[in-house]
FIBA-280326 format. One record per residue (C-alpha): residue number from 1; residue in one letter; x, y, z. Coordinates in pm, whole numbers, plus 50000, padded with zeros to 5 digits. Each point is the difference from the previous one (the first is absolute). Layout:
(NUM "A" (X Y Z)) ...
END
This chain:
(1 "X" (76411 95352 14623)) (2 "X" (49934 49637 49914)) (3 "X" (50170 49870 49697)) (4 "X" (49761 49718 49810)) (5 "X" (50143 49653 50026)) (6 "X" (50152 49981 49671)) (7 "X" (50223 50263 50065)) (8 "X" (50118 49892 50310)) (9 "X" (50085 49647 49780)) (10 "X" (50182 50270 49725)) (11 "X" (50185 50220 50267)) (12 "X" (50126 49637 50184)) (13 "X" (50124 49873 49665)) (14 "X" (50175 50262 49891)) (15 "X" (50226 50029 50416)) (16 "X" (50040 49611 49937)) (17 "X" (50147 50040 49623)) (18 "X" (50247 50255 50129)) (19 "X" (50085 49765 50298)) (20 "X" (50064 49763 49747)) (21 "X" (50209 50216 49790)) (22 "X" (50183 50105 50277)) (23 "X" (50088 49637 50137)) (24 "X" (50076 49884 49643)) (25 "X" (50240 50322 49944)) (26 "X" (50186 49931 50311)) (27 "X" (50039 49657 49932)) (28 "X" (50202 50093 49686)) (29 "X" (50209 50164 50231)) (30 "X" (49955 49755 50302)) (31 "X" (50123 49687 49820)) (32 "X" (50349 50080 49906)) (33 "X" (50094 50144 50344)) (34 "X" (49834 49704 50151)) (35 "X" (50336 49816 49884)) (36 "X" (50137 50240 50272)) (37 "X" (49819 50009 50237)) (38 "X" (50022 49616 50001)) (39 "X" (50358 49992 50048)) (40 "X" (49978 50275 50284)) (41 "X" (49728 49757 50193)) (42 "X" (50254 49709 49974)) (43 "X" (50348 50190 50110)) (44 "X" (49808 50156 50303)) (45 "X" (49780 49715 50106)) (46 "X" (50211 49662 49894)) (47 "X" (50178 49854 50312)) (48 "X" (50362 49836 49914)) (49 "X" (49876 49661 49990)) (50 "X" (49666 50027 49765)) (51 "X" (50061 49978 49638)) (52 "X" (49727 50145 49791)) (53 "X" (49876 49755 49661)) (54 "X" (49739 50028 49766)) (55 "X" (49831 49671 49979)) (56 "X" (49858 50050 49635)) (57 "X" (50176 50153 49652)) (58 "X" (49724 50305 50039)) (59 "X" (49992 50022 50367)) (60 "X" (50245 50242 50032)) (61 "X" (49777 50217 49727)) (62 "X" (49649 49936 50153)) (63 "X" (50175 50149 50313)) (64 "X" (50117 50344 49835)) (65 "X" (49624 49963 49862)) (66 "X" (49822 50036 50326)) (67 "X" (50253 50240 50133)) (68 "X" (49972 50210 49737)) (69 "X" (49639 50035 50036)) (70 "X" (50056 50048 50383)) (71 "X" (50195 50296 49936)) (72 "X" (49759 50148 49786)) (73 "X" (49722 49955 50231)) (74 "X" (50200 50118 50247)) (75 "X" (50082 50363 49803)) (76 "X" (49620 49981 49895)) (77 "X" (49829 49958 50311)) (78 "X" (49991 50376 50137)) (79 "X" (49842 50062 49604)) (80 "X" (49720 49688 50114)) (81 "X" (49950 50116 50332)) (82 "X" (49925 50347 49865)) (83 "X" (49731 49914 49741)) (84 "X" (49854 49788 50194)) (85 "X" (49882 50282 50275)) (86 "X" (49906 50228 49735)) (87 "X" (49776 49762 49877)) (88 "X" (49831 49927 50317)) (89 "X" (50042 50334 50167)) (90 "X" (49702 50192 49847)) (91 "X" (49776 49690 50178)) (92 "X" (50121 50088 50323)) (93 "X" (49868 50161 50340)) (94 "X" (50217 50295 50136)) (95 "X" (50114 49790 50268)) (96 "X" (50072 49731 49754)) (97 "X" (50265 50231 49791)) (98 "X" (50141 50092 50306)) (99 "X" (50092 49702 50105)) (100 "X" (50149 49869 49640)) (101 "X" (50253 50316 49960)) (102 "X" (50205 49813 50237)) (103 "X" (50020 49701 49770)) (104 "X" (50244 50090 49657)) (105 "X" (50262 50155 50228)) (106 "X" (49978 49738 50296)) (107 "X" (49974 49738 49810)) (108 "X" (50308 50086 49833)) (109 "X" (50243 50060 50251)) (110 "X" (49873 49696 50212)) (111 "X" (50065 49789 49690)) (112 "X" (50359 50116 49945)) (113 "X" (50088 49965 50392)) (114 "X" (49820 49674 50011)) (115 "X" (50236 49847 49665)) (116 "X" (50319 50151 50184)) (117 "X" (49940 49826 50317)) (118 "X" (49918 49678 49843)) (119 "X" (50287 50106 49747)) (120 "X" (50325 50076 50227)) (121 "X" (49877 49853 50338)) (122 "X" (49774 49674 49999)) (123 "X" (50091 49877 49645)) (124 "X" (50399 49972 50108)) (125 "X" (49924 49862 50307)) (126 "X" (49736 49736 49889)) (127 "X" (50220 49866 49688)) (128 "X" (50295 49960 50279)) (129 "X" (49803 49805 50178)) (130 "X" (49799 49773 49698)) (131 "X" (50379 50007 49847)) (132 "X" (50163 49850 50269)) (133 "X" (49750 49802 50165)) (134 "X" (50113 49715 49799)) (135 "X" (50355 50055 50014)) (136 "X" (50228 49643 49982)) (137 "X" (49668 49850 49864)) (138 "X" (49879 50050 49640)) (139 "X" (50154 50284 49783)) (140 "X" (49814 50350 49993)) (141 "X" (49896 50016 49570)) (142 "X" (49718 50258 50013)) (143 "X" (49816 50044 49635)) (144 "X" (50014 50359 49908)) (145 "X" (49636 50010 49998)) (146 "X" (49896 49858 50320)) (147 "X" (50280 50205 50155)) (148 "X" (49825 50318 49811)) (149 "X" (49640 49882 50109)) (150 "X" (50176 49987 50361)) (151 "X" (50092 50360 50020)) (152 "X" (49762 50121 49804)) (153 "X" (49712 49860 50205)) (154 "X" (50158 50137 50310)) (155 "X" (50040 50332 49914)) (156 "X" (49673 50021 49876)) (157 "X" (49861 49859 50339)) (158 "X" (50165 50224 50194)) (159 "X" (49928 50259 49787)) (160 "X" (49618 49929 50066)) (161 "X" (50042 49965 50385)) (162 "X" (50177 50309 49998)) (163 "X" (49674 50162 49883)) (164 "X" (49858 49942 50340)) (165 "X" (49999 50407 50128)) (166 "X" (49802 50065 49652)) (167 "X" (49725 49779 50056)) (168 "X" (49953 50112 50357)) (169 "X" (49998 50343 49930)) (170 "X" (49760 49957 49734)) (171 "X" (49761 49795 50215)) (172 "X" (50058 50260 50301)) (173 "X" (49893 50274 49744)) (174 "X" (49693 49797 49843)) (175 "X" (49903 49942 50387)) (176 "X" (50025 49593 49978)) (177 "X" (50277 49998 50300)) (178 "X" (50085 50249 50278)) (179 "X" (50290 50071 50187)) (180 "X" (49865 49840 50323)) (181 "X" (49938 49708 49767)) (182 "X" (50313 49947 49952)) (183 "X" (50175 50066 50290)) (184 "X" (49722 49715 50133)) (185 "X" (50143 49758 49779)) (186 "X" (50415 50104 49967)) (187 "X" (50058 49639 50251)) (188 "X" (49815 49785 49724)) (189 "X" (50148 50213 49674)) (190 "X" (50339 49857 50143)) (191 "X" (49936 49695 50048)) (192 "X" (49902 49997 49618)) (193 "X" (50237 50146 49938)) (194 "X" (50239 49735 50146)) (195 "X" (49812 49714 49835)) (196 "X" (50009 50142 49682)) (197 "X" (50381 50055 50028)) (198 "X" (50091 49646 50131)) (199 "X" (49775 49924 49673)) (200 "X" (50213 50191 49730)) (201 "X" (50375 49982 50158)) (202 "X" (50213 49671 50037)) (203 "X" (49977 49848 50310)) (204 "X" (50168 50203 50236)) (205 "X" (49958 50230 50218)) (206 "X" (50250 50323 49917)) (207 "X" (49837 49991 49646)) (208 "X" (49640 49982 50129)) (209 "X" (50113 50273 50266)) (210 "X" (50108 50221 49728)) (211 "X" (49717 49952 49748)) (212 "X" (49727 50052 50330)) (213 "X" (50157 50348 50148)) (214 "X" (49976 50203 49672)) (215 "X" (49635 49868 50001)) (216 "X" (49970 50142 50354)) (217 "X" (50138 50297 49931)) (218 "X" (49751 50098 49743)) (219 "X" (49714 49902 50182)) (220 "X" (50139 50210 50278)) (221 "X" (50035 50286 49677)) (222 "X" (49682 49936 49910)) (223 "X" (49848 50082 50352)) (224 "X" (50260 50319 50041)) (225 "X" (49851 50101 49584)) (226 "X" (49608 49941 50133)) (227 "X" (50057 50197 50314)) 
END
């Protein structure tokens, strides 16, 4: 049965004030452990020979600002994800729904996995690197909030490359791509692949080797998942 406009306008309102209420709730909660979490970033990611500043007298608290919204997008983004398939759900072809049940729970635990590689593996590696690569030269004093905008930005770029398997299972199940389709292409994908990594890593080659075969591996997931 098909709602009249304004109540399509009513029912979106009312999922975007409680994703607002949500976010701002969390936020209260997000922005004191933000002080944490802050400290954590900086004893496991802060080579020996960087010293971490803050630049400006509210630096340091426009920092635990942003974080503290991060982490309460972060807790509310299953909540987002959700109400925003119910709301478009009802519109959709049988095929359609099919394909979008894979989406809340993929999405997920791609996220998480994609934030603990950048997180433990290419973040370490990277600041080693950027730390050192002026060693005996200028001395390493990082502000606190391009140092946060540093790791923040990579985890949430990995976090989106890890959602590769999603998006071609989706367009497998919608019927954009095939199997054969991509199997055709897996030569070029790398490639990509390989550019794009050269593109985000410092530049060598372990780091760009280590940020390209997780890549490959999912595509290679992806194919094994659409089979």
């Amino acid at each position: 049965m098909k709602l009249p406009l304004y109540e399509h306008l009513d029912e979106l309102r009312k999922r975007f004030l409680l994703i607002i209420t949500f976010l701002f709730g969390f936020f209260i909660l997000g922005f004191p452990l933000s002080n944490y979490f802050i400290k954590i970033i900086i004893n496991d990611l802060t080579p020996n020979n960087v010293i971490i500043i803050g630049l400006t007298p509210i630096e340091y608290l426009l920092t635990q600002v942003k974080l503290g919204f991060i982490i309460s997008l972060f807790i509310t983004l299953p909540l987002i994800i959700y109400q925003a398939l119910v709301f478009i759900i009802p519109g959709l072809t049988r095929k359609e729904r099919d394909a979008i049940k894979l989406i809340l729970p993929g999405f997920i635990l791609l996220f998480i996995l994609g934030i603990s590689f950048a997180y433990f593996i290419l973040l370490p590696i990277a600041i080693y690197f950027l730390g050192n690569l002026s060693q005996g030269i200028i001395e390493n004093l990082w502000s606190i909030k391009a140092f946060i905008n540093f790791v923040l930005l990579s985890c949430l770029g990995s976090a989106l490359l890890f959602q590769t398997p999603l998006l071609l299972a989706i367009l497998n199940r919608l019927g954009i791509i095939n199997l054969k389709m991509l199997k055709k292409y897996r030569a070029h994908v790398y490639v990509l692949i390989f550019l794009a990594s050269a593109l985000i890593t410092p530049p060598d080659f372990i780091t760009m080797l280590i940020t390209a075969l997780p890549l490959m591996v999912l595509y290679e997931i992806s194919l094994f998942a659409i089979r």
